[in-house]
C-alpha positions as CSV (number, residue, x, y, z in Angstrom):
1,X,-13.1,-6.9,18.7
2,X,-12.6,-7.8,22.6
3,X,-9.0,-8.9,21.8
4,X,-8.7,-5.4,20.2
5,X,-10.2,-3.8,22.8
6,X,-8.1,-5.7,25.6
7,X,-5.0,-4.7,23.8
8,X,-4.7,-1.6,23.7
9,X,-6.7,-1.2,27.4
10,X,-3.1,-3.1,28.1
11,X,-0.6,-0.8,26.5
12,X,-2.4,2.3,27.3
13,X,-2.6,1.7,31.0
14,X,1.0,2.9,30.4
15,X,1.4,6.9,30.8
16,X,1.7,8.2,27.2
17,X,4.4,10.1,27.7
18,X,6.4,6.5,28.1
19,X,6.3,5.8,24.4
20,X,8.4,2.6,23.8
21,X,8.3,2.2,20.2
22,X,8.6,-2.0,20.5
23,X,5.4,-2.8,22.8
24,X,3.2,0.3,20.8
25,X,3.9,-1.8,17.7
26,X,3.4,-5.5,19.6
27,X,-0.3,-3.6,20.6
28,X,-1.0,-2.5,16.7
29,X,0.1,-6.0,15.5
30,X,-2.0,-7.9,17.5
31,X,-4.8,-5.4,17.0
32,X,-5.6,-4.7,13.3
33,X,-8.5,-3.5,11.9
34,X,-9.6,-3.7,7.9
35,X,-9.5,-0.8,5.4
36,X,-12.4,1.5,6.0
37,X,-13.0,0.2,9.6
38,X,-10.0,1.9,11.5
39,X,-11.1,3.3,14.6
40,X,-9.1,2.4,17.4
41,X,-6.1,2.2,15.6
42,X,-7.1,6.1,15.0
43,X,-7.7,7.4,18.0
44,X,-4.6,5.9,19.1
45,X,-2.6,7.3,16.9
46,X,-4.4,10.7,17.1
47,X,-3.6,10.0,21.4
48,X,-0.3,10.1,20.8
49,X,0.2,12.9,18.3
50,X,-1.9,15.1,20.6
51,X,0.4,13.7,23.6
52,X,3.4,15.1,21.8
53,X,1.9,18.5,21.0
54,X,0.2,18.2,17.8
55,X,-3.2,20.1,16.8
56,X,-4.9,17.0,15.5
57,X,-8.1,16.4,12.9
58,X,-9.8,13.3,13.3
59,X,-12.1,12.1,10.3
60,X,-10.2,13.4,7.8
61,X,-11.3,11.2,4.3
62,X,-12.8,8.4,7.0
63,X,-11.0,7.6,9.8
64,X,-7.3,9.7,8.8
65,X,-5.6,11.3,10.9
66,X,-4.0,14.7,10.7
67,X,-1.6,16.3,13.1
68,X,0.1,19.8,12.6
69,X,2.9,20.8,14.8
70,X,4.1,24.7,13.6
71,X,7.4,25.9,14.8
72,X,8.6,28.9,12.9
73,X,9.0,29.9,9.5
74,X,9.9,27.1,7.3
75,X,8.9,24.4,4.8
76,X,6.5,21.8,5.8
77,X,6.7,18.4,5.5
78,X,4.8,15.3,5.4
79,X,5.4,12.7,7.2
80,X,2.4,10.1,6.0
81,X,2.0,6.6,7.4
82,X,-1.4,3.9,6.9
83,X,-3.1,1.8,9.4
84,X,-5.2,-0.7,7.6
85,X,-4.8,-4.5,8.2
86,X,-5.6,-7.8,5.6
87,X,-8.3,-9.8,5.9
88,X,-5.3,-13.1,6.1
89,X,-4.9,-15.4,9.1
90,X,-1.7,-15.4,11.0
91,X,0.1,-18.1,11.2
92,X,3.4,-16.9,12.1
93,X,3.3,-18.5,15.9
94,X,4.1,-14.9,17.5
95,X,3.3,-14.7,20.9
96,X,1.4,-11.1,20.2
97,X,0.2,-12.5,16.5
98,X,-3.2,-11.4,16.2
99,X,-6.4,-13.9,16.2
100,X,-8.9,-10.8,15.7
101,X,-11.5,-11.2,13.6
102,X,-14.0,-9.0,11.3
103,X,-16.6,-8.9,8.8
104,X,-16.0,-7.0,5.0
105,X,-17.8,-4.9,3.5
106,X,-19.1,-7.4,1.3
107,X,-20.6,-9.3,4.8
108,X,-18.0,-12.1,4.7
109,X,-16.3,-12.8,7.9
110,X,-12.4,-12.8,7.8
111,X,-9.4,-13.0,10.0
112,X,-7.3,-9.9,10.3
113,X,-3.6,-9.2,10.4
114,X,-1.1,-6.5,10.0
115,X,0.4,-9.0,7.2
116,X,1.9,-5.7,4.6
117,X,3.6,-3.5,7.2
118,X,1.2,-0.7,8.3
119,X,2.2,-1.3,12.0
120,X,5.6,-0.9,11.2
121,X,4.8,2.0,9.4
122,X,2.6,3.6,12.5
123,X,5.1,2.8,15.1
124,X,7.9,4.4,12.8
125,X,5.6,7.3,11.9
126,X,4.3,8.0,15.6
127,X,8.1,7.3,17.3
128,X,9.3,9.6,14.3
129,X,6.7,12.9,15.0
130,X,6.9,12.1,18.8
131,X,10.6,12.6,18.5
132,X,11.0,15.8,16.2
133,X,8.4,17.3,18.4
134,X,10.9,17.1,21.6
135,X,14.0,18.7,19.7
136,X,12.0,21.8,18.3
137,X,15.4,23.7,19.1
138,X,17.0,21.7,15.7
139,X,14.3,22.5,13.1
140,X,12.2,25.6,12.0
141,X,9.2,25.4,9.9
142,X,5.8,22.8,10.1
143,X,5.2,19.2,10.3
144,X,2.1,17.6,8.8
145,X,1.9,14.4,10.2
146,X,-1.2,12.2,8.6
147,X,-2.4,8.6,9.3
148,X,-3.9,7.8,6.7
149,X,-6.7,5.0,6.2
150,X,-7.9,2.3,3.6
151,X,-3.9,2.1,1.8
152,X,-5.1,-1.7,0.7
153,X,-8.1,-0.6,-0.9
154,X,-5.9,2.4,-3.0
155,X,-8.7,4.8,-1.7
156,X,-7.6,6.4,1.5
157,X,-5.1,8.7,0.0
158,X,-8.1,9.8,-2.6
159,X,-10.9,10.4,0.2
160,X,-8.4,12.5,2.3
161,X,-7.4,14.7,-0.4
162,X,-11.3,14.8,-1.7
163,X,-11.7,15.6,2.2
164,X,-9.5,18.9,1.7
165,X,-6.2,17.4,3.1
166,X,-4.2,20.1,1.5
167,X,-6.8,23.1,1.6
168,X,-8.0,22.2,5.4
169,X,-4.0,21.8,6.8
170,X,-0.5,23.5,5.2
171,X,0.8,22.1,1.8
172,X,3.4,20.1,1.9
173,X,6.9,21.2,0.5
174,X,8.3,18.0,0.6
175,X,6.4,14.0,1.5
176,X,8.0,11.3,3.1
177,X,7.1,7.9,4.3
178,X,7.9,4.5,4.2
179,X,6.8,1.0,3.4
180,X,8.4,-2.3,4.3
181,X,10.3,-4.8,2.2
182,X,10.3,-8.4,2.3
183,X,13.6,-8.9,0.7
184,X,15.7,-6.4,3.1
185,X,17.7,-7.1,6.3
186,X,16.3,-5.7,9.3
187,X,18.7,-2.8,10.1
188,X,18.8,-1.8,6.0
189,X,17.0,0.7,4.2
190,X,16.4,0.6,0.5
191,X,15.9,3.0,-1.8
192,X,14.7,3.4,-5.7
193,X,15.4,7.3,-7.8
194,X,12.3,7.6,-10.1
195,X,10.2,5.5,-10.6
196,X,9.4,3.0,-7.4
197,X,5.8,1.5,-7.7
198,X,3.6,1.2,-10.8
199,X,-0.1,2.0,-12.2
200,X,-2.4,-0.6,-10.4
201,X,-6.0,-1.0,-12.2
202,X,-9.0,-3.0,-11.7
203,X,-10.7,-4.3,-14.4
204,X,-13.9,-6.4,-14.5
205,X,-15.0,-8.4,-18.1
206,X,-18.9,-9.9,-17.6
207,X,-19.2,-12.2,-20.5
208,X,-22.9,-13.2,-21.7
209,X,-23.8,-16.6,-23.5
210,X,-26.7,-18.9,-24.2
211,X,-26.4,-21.9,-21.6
212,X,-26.9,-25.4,-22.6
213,X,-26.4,-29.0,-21.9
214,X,-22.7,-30.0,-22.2
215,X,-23.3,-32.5,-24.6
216,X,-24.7,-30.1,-27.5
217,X,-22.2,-27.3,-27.4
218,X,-23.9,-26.0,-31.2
219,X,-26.9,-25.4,-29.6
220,X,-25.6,-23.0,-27.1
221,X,-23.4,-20.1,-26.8
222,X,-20.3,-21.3,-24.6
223,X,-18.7,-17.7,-22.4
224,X,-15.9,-20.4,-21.1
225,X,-14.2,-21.0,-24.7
226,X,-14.8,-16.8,-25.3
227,X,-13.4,-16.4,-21.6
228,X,-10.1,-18.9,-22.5
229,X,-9.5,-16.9,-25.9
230,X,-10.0,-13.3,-24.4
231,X,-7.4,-14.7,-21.7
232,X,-4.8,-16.0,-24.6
233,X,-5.1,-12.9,-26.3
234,X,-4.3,-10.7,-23.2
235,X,-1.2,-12.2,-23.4
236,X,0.3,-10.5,-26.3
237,X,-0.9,-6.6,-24.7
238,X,2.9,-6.6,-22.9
239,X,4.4,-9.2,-25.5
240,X,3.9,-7.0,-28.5
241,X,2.6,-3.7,-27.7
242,X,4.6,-2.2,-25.1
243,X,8.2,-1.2,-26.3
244,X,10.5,-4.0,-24.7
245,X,11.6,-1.6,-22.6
246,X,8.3,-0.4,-20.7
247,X,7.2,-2.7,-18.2
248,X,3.4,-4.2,-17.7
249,X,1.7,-6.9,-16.3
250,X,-1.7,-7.9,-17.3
251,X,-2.9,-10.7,-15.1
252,X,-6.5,-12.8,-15.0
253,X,-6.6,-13.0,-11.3
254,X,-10.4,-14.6,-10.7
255,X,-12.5,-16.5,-13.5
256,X,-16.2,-17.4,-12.9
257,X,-18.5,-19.5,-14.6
258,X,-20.5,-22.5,-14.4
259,X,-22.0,-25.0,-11.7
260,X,-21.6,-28.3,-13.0
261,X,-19.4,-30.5,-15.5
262,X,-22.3,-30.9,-18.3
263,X,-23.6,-27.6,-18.3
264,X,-22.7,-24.8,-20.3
265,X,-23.4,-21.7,-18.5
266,X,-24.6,-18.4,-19.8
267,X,-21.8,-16.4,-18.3
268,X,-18.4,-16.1,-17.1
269,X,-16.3,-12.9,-15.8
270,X,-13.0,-12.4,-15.7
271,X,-10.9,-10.0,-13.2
272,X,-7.6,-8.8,-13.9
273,X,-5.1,-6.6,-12.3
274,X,-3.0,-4.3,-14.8
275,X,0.2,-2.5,-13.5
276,X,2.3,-0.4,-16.1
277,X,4.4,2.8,-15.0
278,X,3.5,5.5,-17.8
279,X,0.4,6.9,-19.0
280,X,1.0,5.7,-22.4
281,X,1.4,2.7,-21.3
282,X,-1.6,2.2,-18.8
283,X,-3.4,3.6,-21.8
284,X,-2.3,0.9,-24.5
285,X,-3.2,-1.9,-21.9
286,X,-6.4,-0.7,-21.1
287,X,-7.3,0.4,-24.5
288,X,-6.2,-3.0,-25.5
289,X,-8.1,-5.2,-22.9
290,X,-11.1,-3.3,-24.4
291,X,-10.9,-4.2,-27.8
292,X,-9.3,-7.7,-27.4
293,X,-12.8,-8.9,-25.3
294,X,-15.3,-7.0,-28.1
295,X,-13.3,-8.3,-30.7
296,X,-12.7,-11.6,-29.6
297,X,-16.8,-11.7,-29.0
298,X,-17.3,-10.7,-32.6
299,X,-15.1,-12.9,-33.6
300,X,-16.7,-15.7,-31.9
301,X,-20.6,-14.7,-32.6
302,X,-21.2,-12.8,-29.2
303,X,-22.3,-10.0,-30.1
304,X,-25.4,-7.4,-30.0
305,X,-27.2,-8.6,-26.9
306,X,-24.7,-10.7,-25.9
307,X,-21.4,-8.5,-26.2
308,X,-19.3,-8.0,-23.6
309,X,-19.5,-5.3,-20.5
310,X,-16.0,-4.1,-19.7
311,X,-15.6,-2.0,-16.4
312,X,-12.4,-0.3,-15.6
313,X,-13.0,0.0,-11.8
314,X,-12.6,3.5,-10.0
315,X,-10.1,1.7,-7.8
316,X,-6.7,2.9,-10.0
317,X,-3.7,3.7,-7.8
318,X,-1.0,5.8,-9.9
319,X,2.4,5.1,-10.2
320,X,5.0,6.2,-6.9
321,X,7.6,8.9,-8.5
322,X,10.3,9.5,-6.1
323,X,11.9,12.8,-6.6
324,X,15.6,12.1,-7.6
325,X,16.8,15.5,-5.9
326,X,15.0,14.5,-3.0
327,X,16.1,11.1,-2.4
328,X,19.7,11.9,-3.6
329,X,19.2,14.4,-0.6
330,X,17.5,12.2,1.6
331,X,20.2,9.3,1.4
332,X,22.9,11.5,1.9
333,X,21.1,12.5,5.6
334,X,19.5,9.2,6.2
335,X,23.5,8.1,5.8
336,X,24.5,10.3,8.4
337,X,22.3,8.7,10.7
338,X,22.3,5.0,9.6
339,X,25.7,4.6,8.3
340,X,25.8,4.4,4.7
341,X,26.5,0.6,4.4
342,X,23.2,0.2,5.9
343,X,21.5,1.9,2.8
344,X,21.0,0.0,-0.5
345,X,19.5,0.6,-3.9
346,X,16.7,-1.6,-4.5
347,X,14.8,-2.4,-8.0
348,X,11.5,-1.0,-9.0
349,X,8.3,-3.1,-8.1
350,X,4.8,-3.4,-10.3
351,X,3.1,-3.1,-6.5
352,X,0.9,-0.6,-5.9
353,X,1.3,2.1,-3.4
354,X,-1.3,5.4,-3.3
355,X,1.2,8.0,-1.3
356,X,2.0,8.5,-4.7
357,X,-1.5,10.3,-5.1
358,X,0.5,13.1,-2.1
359,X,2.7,14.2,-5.0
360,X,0.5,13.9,-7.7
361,X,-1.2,17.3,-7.1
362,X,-1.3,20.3,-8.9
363,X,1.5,20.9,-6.4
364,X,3.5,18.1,-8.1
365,X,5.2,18.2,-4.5
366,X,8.8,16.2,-4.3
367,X,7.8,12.8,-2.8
368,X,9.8,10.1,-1.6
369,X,9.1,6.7,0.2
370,X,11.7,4.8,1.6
371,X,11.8,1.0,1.8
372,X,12.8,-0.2,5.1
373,X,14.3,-3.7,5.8
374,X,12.5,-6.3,8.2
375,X,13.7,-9.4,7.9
376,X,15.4,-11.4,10.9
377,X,19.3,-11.3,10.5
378,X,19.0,-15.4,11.3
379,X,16.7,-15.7,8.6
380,X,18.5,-13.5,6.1
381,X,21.0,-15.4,6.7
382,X,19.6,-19.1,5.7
383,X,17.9,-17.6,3.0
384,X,21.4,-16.4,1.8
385,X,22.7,-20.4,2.1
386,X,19.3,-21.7,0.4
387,X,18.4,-23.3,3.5
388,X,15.4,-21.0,3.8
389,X,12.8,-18.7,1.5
390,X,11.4,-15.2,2.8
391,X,7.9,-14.7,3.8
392,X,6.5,-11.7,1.5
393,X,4.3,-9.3,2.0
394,X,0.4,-10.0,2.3
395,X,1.6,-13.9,3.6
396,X,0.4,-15.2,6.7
397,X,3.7,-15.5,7.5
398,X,5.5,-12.2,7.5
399,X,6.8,-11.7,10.5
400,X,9.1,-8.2,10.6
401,X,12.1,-8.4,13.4
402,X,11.0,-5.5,15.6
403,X,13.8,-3.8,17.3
404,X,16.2,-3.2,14.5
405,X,13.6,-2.4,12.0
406,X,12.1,0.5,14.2
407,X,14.8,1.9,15.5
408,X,16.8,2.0,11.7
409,X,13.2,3.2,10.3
410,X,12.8,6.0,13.8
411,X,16.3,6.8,13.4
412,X,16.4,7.3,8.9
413,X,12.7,9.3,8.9
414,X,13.9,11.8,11.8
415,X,17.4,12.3,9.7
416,X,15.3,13.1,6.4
417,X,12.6,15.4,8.3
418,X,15.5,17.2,10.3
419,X,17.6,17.6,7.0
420,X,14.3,19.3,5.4
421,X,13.9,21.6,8.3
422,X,17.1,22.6,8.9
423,X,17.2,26.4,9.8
424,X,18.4,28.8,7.5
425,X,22.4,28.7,7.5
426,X,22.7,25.5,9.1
């Protein structure tokens, strides 16, 4: 916490007013914080929103962030960007990498690093509102500018709508944000029509079994053999009942169970993340992950007191639906801006991102997320010989080539927002 505390002492010694988009996101990157704990990178992000003119909210659904600059009759729009770090340590060698350090929620103490983008994401965001706000003469209408918290745990979107995001501050007409990709150029932008990210669910299985010594397996009831079927089984949910055509993923991330080689224990759980893109299809994977483990214990004689429990977790992101109109409209401005060579059509992911919650309203507001190219042109280009591989996101080392990346995110945001807000007849 002293590092944190040092670092942004350093940058805000500066006068605010000298935003300088490169060192503001050297400060965050060196500085992170973990979901739910995000209270410098808050208040700096509310400092400089309320530098540029903004009525700001702080403690919106945690630590978020809202500013509202008003400027005429108009749309609004949303520009939404996160702040939360990864409990990973940095090894990228970075001469502003961060060494900070902090303890879960669960009491364990971890390193922390901006290893997914979110200070990418704030600098662009801030740069982005900081600029529209000093060229008020070009756009008509309201900007809703929100920093949102906890993106990693899929919760902060939740807790600042649960908060009253959208009856507390205008309701956005359009949403736009951004999120960095791993596999992009610095100096590119990509972007996906439809749908982008998918479904993410947690789901925790607690087998139950009668423990014994290794050597008389028929005395006991052994959760390991039930936990290596119920895996095997899991299998066949995308294999053979999803169409072909719908994507899923049904992965056993985490299995627990046992203490030593000769003794069976009496329980085992299983984790798994589930991604899928429609609700039919989140349903028949979920639905089937239920009855597989209950019918899989019957099967094997676990049952009554020692039948499964299987918890879908309340930690379910929804799938990211970009609004073909909108991004058909938003490329077309972003290529104004950017040059259209620099913009690329990217594939869908099964990653998880909650801005889709934004659009999911009653509102079913036109959302789209752009996906903005960080990699060093050096290393693009070894990767693009085979003499290298690319760092994704979450690694330790992802390390984003600042300058082109900012300014080609700064410069394809502002397009889109100033598009959106256009004045009538322009």
């Amino acid at each position: 916490m002293q590092r944190l505390a040092t670092a942004f002492l350093l940058f805000f010694s500066l006068p605010l007013a000298a935003f300088e988009p490169v060192a503001f996101y050297k400060a965050l990157h060196a500085s992170p914080e973990l979901s739910f704990q995000e209270k410098e990178t808050a208040a700096t992000i509310a400092a400089e929103l309320r530098d540029a003119g903004y009525t700001v909210t702080e403690g919106i659904g945690g630590y978020g962030v809202v500013g509202v600059l008003e400027n005429g009759d108009g749309p609004t729009v949303m520009l939404r960007m996160d702040m939360d770090g990864l409990p990973v340590k940095e090894q990228t060698g970075l001469p502003y990498a961060s060494e900070g350090t902090a303890t879960e929620q669960d009491g364990q103490a971890v390193h922390v690093m901006h290893a997914c983008g979110h200070d990418v994401h704030m600098t662009v965001g801030t740069a982005t509102a900081r600029d529209l706000a000093g060229r008020r003469d070009e756009w008509q209408g309201t900007l809703l500018v929100i920093a949102q918290p906890a993106e990693e745990r899929g919760a902060g979107a939740r807790m600042m709508l649960a908060d009253g995001l959208f009856e507390q501050f205008p309701t956005p007409d359009y949403n736009l944000s951004l999120h960095t990709l791993a596999t992009l150029p610095a100096g590119k932008v990509g972007y996906v029509p439809g749908w982008m990210m998918a479904n993410v669910d947690s789901v925790d299985i607690r087998l139950k079994g009668i423990g014994g010594h290794g050597a008389y397996p028929h005395a006991a009831r052994d959760p390991i053999v039930l936990a290596a079927a119920i895996i095997m089984d899991l299998q066949t949910l995308v294999s053979r009942e999803l169409h072909p055509t719908e994507p899923g993923v049904v992965t056993v991330g985490s299995i627990h169970a046992g203490t030593k080689h000769n003794i069976i224990p009496d329980s085992a759980t299983l984790q798994l993340t589930v991604r899928s893109y429609s609700d039919e299809a989140r349903a028949t994977l979920l639905d089937g992950i239920r009855r597989i483990a209950v019918k899989q214990a019957e099967a094997l004689g676990f049952d009554g007191e020692l039948a499964p429990e299987v918890e879908i977790r309340d930690e379910y992101t929804p799938a990211l639906w970009n609004d073909p109109a909108l991004v058909e409209r938003g490329v077309a401005a972003m290529a104004g801006a950017i040059g259209e060579e620099n913009l690329v059509e990217v594939p869908k992911e099964m990653g998880g991102e909650d801005f889709a919650r934004y659009g999911r309203t009653e509102e079913q507001i036109p959302s789209f997320m752009i996906r903005l190219g960080v990699v060093p042109q050096d290393l693009w280009d070894r990767y693009e010989r085979g003499e290298a591989t690319l760092p994704s996101l979450h690694s330790p080392f992802f390390a984003p080539d600042p300058a082109p990346t900012l300014r080609t995110g700064i410069a394809a945001m502002t397009a889109m927002a100033l598009d959106l807000l256009a004045p009538p007849g322009e």
